[in-house]
Backbone as JSON Lines, residues from 0, in Angstrom:
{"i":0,"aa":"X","n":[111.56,66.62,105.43],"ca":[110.52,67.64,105.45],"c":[111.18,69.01,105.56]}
{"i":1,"aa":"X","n":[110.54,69.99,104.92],"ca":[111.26,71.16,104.97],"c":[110.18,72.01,106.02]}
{"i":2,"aa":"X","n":[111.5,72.73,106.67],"ca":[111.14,73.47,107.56],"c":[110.89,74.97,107.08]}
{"i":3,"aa":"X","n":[109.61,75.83,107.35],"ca":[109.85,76.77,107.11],"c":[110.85,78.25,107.67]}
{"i":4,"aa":"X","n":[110.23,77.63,109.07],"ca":[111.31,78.48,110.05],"c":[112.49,78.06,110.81]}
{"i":5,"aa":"X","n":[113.62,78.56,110.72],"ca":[115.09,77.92,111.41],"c":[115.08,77.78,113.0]}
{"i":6,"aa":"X","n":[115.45,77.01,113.22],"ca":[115.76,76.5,114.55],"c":[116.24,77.58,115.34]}
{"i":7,"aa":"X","n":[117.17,78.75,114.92],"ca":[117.48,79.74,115.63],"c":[116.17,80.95,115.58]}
{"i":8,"aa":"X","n":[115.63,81.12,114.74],"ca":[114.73,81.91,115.04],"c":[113.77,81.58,115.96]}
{"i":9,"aa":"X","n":[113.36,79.81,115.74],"ca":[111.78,79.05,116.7],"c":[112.55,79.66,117.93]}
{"i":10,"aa":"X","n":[113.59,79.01,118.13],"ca":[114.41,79.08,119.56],"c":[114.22,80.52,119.99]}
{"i":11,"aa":"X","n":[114.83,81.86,119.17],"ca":[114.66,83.25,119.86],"c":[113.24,83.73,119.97]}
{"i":12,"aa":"X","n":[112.35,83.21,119.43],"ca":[110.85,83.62,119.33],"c":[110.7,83.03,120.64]}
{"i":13,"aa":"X","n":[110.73,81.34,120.85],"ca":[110.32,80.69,122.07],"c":[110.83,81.76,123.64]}
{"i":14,"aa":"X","n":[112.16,82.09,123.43],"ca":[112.4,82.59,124.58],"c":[112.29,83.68,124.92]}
{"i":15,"aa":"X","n":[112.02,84.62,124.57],"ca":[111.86,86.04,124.04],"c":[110.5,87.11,124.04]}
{"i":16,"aa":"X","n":[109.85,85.72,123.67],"ca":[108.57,86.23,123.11],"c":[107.3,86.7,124.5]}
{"i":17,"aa":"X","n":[107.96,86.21,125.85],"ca":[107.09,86.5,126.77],"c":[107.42,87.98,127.47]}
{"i":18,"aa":"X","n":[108.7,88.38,127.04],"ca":[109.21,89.36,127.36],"c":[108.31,90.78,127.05]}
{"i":19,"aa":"X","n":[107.51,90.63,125.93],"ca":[106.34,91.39,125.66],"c":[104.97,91.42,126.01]}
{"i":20,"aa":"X","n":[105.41,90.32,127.59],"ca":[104.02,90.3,128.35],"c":[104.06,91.47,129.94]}
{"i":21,"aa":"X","n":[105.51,91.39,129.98],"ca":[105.93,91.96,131.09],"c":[105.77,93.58,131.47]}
{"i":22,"aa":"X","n":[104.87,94.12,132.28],"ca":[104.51,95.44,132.5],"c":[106.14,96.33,132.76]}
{"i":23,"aa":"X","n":[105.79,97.31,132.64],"ca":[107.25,97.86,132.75],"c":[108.1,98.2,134.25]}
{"i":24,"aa":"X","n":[107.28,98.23,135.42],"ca":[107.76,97.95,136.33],"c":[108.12,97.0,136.77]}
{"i":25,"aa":"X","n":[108.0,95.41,136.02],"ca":[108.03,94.15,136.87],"c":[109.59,94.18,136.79]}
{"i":26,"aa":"X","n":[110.67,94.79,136.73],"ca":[112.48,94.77,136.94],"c":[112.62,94.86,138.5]}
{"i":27,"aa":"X","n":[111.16,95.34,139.17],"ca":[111.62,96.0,140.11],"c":[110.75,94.66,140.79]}
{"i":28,"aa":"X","n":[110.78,93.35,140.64],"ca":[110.89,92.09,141.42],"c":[111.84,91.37,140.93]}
{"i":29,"aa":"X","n":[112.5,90.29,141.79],"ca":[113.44,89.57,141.59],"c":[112.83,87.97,141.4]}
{"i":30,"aa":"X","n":[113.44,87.63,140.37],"ca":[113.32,86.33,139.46],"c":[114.44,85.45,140.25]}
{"i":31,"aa":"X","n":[114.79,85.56,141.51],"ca":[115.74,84.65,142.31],"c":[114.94,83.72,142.95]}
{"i":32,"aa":"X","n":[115.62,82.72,143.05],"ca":[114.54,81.58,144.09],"c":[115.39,81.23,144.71]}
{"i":33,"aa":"X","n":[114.64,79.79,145.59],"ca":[115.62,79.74,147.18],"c":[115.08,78.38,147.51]}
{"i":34,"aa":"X","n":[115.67,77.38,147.61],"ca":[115.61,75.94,148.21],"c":[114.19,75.86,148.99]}
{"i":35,"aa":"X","n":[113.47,74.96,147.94],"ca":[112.39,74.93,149.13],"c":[110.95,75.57,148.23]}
{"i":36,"aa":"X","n":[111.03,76.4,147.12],"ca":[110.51,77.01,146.07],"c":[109.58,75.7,145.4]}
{"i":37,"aa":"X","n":[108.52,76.24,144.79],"ca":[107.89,75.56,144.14],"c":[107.64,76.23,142.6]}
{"i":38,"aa":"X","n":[108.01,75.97,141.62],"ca":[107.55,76.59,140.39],"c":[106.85,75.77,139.9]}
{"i":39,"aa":"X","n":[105.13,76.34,139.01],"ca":[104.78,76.07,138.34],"c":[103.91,76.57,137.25]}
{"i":40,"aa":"X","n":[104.32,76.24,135.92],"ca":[104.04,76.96,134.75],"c":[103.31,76.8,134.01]}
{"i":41,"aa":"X","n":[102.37,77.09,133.17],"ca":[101.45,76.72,131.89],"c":[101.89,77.38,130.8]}
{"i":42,"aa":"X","n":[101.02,76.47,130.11],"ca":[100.81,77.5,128.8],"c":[101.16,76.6,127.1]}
{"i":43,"aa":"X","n":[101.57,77.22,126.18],"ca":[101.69,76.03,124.91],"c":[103.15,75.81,124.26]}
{"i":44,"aa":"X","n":[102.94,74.36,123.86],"ca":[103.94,74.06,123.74],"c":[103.76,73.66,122.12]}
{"i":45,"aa":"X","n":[104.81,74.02,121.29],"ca":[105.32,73.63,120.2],"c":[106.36,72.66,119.81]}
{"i":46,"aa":"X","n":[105.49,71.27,119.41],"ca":[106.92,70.04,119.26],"c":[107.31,70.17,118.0]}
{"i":47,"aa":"X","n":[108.45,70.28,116.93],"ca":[108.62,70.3,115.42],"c":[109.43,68.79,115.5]}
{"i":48,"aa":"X","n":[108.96,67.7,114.75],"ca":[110.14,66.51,114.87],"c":[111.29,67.28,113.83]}
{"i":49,"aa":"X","n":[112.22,66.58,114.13],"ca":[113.51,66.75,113.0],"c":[113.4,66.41,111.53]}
{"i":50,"aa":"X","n":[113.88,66.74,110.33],"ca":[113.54,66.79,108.71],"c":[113.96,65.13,109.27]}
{"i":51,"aa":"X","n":[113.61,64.42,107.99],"ca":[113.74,63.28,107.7],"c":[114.11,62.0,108.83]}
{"i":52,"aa":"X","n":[113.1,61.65,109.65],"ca":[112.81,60.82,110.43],"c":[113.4,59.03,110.33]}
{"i":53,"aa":"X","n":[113.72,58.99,109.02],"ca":[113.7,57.68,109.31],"c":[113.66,57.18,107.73]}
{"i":54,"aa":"X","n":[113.86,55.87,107.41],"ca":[113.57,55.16,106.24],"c":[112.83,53.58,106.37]}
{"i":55,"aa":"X","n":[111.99,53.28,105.78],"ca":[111.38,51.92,106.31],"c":[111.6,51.08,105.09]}
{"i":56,"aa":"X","n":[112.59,50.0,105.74],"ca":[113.28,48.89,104.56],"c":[112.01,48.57,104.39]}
{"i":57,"aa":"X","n":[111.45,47.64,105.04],"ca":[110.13,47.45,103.83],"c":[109.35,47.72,103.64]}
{"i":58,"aa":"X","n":[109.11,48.97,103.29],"ca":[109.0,49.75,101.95],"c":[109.06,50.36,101.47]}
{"i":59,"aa":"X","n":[110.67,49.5,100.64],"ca":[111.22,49.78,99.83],"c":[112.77,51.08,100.11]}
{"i":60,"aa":"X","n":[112.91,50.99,101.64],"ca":[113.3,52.17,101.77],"c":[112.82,53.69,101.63]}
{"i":61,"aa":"X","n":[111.8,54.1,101.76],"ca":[110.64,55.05,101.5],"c":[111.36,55.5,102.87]}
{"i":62,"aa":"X","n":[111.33,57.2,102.89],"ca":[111.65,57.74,104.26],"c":[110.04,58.02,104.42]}
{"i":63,"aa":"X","n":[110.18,58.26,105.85],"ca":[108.82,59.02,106.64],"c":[109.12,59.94,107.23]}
{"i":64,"aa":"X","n":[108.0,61.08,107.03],"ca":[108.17,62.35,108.07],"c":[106.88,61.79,109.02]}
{"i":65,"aa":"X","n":[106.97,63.09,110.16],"ca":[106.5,63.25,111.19],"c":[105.93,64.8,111.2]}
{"i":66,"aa":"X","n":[104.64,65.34,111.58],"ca":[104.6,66.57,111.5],"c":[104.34,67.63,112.65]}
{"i":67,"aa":"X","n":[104.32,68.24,112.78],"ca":[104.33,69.55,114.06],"c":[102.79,69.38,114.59]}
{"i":68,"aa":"X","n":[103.21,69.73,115.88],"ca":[101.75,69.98,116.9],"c":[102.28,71.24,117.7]}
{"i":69,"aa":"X","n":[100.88,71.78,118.26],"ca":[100.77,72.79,119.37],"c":[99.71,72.54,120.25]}
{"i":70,"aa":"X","n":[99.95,71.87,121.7],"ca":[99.2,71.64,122.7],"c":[99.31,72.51,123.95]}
{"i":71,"aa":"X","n":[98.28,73.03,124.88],"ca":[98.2,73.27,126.41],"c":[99.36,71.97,126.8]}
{"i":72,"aa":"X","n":[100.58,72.2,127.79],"ca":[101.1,71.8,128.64],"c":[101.38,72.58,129.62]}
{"i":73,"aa":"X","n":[102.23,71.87,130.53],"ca":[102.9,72.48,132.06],"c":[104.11,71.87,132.7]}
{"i":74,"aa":"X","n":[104.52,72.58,133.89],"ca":[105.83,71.87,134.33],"c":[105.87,71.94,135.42]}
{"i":75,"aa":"X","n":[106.39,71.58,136.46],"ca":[106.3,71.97,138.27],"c":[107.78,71.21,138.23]}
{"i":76,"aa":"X","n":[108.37,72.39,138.93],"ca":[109.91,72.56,139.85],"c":[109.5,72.48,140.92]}
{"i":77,"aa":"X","n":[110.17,71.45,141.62],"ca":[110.86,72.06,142.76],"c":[112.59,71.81,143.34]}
{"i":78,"aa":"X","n":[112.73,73.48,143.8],"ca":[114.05,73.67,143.89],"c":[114.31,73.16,145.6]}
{"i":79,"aa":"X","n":[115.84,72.03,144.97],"ca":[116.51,71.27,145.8],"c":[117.6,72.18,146.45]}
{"i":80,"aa":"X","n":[118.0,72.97,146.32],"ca":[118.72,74.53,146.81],"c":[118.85,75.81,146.37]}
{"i":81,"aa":"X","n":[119.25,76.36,146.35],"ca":[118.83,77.74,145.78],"c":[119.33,77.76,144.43]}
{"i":82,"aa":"X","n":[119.96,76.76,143.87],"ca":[120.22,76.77,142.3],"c":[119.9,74.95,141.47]}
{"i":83,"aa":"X","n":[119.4,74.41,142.08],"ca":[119.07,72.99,141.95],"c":[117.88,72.92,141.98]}
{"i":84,"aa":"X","n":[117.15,72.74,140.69],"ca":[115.55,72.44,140.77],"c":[115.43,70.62,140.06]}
{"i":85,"aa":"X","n":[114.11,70.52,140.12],"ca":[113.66,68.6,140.04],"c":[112.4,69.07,138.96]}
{"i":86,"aa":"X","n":[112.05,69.23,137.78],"ca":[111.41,69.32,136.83],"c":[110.47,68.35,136.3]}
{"i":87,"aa":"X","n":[108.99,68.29,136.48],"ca":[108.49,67.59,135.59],"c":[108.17,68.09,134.57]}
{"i":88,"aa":"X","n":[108.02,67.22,133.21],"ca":[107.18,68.05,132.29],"c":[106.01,67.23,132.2]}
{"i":89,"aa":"X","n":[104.71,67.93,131.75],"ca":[103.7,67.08,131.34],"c":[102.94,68.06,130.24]}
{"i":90,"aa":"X","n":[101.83,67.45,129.77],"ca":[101.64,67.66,128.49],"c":[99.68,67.01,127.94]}
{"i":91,"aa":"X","n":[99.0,67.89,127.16],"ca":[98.11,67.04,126.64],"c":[98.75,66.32,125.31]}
{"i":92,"aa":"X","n":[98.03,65.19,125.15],"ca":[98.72,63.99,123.97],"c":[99.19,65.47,123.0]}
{"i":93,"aa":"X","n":[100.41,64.75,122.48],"ca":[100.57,65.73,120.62],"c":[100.15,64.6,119.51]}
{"i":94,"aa":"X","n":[99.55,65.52,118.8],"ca":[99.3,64.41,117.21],"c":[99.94,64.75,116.52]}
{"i":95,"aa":"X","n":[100.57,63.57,115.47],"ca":[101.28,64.14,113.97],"c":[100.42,63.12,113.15]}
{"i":96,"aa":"X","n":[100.83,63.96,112.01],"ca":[100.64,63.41,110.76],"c":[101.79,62.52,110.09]}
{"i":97,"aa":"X","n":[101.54,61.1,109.76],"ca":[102.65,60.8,109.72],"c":[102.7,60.36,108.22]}
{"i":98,"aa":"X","n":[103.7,60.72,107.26],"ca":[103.86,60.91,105.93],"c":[105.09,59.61,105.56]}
{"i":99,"aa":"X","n":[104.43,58.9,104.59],"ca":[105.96,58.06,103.46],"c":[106.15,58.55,102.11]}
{"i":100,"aa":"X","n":[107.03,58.68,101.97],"ca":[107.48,59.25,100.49],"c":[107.03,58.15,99.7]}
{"i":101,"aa":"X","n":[106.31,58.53,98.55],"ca":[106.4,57.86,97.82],"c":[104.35,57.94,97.54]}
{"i":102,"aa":"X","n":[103.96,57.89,98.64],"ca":[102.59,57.2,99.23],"c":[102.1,58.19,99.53]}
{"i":103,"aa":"X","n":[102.37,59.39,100.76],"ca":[102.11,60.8,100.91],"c":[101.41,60.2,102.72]}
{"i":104,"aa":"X","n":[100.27,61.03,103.5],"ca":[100.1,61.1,104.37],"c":[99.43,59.6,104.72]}
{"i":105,"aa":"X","n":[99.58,58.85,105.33],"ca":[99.3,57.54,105.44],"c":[98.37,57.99,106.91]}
{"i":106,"aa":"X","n":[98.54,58.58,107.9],"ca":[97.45,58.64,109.09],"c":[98.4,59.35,109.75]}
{"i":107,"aa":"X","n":[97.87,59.12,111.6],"ca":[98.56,59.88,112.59],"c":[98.79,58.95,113.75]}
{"i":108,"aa":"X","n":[99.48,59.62,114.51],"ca":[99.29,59.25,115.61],"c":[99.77,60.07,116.77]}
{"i":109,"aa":"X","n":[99.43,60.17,118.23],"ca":[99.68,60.66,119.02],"c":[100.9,60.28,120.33]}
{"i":110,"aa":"X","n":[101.42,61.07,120.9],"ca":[102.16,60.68,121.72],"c":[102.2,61.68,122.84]}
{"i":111,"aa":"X","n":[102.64,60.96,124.36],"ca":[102.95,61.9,125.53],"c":[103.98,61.67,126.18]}
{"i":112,"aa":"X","n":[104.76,62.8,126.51],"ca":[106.24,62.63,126.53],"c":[106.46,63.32,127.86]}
{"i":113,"aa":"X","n":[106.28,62.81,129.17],"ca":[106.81,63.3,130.27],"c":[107.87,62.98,130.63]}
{"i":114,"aa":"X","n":[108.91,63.86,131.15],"ca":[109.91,64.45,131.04],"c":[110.49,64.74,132.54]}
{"i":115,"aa":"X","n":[111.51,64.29,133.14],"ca":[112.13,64.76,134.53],"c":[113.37,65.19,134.61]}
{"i":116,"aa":"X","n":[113.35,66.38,134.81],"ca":[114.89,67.19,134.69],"c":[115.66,67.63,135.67]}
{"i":117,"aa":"X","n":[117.02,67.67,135.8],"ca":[117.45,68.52,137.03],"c":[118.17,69.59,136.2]}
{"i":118,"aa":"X","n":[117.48,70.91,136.75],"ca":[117.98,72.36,136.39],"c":[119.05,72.88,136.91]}
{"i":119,"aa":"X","n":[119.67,73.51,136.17],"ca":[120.71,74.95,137.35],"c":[119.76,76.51,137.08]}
{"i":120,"aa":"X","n":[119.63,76.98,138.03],"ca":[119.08,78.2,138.21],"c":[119.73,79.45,138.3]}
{"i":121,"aa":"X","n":[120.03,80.26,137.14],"ca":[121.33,81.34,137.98],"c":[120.6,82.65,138.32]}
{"i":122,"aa":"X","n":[120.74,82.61,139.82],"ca":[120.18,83.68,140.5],"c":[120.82,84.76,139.97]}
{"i":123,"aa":"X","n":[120.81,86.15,139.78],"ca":[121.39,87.4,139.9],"c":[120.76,88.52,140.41]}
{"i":124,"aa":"X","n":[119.67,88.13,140.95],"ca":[119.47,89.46,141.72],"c":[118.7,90.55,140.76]}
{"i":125,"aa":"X","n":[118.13,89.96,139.59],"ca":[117.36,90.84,138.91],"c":[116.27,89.7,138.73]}
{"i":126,"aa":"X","n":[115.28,90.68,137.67],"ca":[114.0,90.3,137.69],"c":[114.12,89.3,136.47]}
{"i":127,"aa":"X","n":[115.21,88.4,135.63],"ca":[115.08,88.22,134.72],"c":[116.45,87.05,135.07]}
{"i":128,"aa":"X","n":[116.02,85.32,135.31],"ca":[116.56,84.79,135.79],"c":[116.54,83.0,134.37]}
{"i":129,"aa":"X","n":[117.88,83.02,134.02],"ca":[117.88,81.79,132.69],"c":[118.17,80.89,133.33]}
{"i":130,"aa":"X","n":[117.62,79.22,132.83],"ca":[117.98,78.33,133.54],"c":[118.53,77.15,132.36]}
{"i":131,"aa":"X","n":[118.83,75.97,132.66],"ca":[119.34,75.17,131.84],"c":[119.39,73.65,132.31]}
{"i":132,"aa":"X","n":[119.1,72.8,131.64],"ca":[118.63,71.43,132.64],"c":[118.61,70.24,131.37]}
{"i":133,"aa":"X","n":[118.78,69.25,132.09],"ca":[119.01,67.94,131.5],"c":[118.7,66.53,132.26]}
{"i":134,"aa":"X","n":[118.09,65.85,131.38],"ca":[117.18,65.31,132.1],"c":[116.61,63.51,131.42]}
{"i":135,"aa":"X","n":[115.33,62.8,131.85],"ca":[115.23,61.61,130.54],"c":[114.01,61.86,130.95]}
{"i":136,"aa":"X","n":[113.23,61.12,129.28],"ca":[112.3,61.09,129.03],"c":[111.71,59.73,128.68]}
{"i":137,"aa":"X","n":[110.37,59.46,128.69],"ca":[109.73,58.28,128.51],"c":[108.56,59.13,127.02]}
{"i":138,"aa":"X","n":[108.47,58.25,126.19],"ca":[107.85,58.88,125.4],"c":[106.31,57.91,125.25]}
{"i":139,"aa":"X","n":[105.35,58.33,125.65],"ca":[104.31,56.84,125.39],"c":[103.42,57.2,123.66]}
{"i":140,"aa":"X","n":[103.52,56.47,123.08],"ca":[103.35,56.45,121.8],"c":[101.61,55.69,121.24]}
{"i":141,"aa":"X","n":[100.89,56.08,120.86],"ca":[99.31,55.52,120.86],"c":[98.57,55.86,120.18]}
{"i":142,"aa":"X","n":[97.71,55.17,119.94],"ca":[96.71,55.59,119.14],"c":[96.87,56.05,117.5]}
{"i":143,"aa":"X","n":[98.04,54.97,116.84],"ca":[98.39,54.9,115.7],"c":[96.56,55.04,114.5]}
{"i":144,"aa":"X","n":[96.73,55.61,113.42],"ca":[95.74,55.58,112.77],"c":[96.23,55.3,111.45]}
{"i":145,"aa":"X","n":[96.81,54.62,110.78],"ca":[97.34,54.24,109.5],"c":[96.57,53.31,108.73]}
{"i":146,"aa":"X","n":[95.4,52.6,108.91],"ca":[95.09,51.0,108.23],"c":[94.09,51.58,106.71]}
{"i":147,"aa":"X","n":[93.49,52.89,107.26],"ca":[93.19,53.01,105.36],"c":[93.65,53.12,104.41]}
{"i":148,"aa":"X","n":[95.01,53.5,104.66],"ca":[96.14,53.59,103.67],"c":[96.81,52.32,103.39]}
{"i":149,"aa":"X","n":[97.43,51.51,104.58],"ca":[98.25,50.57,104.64],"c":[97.42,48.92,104.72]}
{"i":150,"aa":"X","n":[96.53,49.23,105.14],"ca":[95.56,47.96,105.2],"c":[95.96,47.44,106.63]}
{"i":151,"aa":"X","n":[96.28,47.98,107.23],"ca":[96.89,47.96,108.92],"c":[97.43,49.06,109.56]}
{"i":152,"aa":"X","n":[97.44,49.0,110.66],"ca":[97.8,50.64,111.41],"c":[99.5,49.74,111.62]}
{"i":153,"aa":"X","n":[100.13,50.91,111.33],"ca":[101.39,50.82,112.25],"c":[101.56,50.9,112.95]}
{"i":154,"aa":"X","n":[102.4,49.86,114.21],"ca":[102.91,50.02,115.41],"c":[104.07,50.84,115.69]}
{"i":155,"aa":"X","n":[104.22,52.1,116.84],"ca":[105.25,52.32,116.85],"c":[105.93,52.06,118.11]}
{"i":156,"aa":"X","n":[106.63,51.93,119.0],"ca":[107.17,50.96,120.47],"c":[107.38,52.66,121.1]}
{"i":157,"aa":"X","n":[106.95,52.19,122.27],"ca":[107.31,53.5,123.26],"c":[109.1,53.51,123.04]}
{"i":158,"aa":"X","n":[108.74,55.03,123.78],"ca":[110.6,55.57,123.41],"c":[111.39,55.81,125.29]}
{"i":159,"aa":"X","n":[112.11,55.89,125.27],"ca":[113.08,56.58,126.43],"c":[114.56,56.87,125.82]}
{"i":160,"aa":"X","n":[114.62,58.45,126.02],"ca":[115.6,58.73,125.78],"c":[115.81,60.29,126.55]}
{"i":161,"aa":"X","n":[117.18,60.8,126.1],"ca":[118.15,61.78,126.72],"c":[117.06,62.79,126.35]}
{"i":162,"aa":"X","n":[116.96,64.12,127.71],"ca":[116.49,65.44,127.12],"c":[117.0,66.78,127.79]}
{"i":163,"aa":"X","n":[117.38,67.45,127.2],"ca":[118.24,69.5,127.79],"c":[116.97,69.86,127.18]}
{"i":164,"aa":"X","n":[117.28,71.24,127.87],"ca":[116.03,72.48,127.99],"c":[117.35,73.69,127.98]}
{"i":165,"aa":"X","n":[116.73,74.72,128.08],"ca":[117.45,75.84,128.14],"c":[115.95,76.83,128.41]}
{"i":166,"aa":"X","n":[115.8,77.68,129.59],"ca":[114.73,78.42,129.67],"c":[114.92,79.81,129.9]}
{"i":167,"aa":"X","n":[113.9,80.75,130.24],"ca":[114.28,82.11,131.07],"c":[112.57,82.61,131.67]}
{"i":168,"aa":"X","n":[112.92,82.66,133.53],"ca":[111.38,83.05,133.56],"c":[112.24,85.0,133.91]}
{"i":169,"aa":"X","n":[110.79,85.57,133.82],"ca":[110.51,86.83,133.35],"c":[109.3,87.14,134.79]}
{"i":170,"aa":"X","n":[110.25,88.04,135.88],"ca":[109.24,87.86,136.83],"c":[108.08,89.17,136.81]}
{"i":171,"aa":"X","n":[106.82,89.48,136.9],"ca":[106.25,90.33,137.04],"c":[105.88,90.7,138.25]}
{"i":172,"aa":"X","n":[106.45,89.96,139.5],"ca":[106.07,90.42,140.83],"c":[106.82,89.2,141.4]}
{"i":173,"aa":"X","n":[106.36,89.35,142.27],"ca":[107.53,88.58,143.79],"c":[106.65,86.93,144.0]}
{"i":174,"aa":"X","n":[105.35,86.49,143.01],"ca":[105.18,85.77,142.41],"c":[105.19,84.97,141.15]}
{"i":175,"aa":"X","n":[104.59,85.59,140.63],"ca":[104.07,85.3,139.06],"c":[105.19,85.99,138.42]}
{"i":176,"aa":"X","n":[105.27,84.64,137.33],"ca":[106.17,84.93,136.51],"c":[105.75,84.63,134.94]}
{"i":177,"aa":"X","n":[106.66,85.39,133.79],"ca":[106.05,84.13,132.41],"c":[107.51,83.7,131.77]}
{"i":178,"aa":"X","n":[107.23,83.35,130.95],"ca":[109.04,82.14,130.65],"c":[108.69,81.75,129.5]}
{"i":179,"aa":"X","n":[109.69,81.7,128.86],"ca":[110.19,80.8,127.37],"c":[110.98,79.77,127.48]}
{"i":180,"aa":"X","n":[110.99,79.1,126.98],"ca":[111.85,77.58,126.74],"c":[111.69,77.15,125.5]}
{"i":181,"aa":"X","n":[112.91,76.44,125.52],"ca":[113.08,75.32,124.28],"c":[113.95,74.15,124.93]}
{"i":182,"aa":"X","n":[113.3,73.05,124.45],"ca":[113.74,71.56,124.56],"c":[114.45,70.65,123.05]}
{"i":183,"aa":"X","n":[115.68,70.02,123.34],"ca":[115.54,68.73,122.8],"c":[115.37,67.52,123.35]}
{"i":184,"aa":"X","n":[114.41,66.44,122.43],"ca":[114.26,65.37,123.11],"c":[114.86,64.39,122.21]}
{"i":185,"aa":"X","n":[115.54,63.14,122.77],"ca":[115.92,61.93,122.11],"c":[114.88,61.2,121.85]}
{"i":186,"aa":"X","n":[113.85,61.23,121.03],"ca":[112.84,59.91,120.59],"c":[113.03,59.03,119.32]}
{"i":187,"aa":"X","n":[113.61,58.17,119.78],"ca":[113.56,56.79,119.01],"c":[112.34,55.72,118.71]}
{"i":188,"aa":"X","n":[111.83,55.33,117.73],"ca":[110.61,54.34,118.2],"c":[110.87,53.35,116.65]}
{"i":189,"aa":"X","n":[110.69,51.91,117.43],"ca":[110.72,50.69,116.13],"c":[109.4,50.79,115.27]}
{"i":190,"aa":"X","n":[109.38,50.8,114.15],"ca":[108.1,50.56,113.56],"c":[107.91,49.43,113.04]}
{"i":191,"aa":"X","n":[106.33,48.81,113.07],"ca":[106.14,47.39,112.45],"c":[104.49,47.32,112.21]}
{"i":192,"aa":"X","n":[104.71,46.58,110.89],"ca":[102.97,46.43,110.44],"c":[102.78,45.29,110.37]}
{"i":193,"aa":"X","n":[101.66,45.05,111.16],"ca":[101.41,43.41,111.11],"c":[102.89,42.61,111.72]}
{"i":194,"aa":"X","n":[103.23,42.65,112.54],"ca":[104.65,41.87,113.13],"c":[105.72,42.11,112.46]}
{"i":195,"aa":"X","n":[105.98,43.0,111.08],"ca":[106.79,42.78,110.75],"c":[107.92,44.16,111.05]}
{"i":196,"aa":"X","n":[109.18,44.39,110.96],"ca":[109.95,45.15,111.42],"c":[110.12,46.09,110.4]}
{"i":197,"aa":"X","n":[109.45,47.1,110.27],"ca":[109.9,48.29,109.2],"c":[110.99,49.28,109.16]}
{"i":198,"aa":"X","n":[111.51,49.95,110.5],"ca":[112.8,50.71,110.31],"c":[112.53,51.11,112.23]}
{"i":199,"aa":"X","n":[113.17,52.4,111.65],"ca":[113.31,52.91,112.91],"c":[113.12,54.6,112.57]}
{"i":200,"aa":"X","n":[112.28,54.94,113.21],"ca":[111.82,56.35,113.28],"c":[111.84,57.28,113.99]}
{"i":201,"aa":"X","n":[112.85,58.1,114.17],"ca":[113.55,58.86,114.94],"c":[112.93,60.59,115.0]}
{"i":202,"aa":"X","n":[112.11,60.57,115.82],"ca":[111.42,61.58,116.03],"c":[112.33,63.39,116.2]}
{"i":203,"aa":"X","n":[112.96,62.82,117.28],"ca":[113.77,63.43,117.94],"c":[113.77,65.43,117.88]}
{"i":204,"aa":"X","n":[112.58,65.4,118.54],"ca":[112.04,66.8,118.26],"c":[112.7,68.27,119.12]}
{"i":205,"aa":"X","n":[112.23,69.58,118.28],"ca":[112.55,70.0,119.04],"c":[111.31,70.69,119.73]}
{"i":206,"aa":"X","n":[111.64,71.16,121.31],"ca":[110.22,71.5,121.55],"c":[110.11,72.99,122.07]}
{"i":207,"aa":"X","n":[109.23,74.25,121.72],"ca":[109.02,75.45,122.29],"c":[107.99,75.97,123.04]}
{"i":208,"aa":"X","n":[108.31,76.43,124.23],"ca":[107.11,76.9,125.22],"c":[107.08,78.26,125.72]}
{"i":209,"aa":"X","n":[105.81,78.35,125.86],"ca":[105.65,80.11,126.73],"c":[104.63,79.62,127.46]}
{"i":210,"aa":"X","n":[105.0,80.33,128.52],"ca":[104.04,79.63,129.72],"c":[104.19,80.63,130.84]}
{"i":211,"aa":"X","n":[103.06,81.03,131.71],"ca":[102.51,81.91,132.8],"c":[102.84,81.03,133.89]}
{"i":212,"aa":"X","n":[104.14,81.4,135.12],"ca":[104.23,80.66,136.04],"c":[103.98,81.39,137.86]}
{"i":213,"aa":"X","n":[103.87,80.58,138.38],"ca":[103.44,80.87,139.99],"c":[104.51,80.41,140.71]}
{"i":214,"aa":"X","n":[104.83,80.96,141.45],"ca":[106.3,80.68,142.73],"c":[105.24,80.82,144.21]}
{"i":215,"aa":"X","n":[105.64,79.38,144.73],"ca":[105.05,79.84,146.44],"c":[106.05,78.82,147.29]}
């Protein structure tokens, strides 16, 4: 699948882009935290899977894409010392559209991918604090819709795999903050119609957020 926009731009838009929420005095709070901190953030998240997902031997070797969503999610830290945070992610379901060459959009399906990370936090004493974290994920996979096309819905098997973040919150006061991020996630999932074993479909997305957060 072709992407319209590059991975380095999604990425500088994702992190960047809240920076034009920030009043012009908020430099003059500090984006430092301290063991014992609670962060938590909202706001939307953008999953893009990776170009070319996968190929399904039967049929015929035909690759499949996967296509982009934008849902309300959130995340809650809490920091294990003043540079050690414990990350969940959570999320409303994402849907894709899921495409075979050859055949074109065959249906969708949805998935929810919560996420537990341990961060490093680098304090500096300004209002403008980047973090970076790595972490695993469980991916739950559902609500396949394929059988008008295929004469059966495809199964796809829940996923667990490896996931990094890279973030930056943006403080506007000695609470509230807003933040950009971007994620990769490892999603793997078997596919099969009617029992039988079609390939393997490798999601493996990347994901972008801006989100309004609270420190108490």
């Amino acid at each position: 699948m072709r992407r319209t926009l590059t991975f380095r731009s999604l990425a500088l838009a994702g992190l960047l882009a809240p920076a034009a929420l920030i009043p012009a005095h908020a430099t003059a709070a500090s984006a430092d935290v301290s063991a014992g901190d609670w962060l938590i953030r909202g706001g939307l998240t953008h999953v893009a899977p990776k170009s070319d997902n996968g190929t399904l031997t039967h049929l015929g070797n035909a690759s499949v894409d996967l296509g982009s969503d934008t849902k309300p999610s959130g995340n809650i830290t809490y920091m294990l010392t003043d540079n050690l945070g414990l990350e969940l992610l959570v999320a409303i379901p994402f849907k894709h559209d899921i495409t075979i060459d050859g055949i074109g959009k065959v249906g969708t399906t949805r998935h929810l991918p919560p996420t537990l990370s341990l961060q490093y936090h680098f304090n500096n004493g300004s209002g403008i604090r980047p973090y970076v974290g790595a972490g695993i994920n469980y991916t739950f996979i559902f609500d396949q819709d394929t059988s008008a096309v295929l004469g059966a819905d495809v199964d796809l098997d829940d996923s667990w795999g490896a996931a990094v973040q890279a973030g930056i919150d943006f403080a506007v006061d000695d609470n509230w903050f807003v933040n950009g991020e971007v994620r990769w996630i490892d999603i793997d999932t078997d596919a099969s119609l009617e029992g039988t074993h079609l390939g393997t479909v490798n999601i493996d997305p990347w994901t972008f957020g801006v989100n309004l957060g609270y420190r108490f």
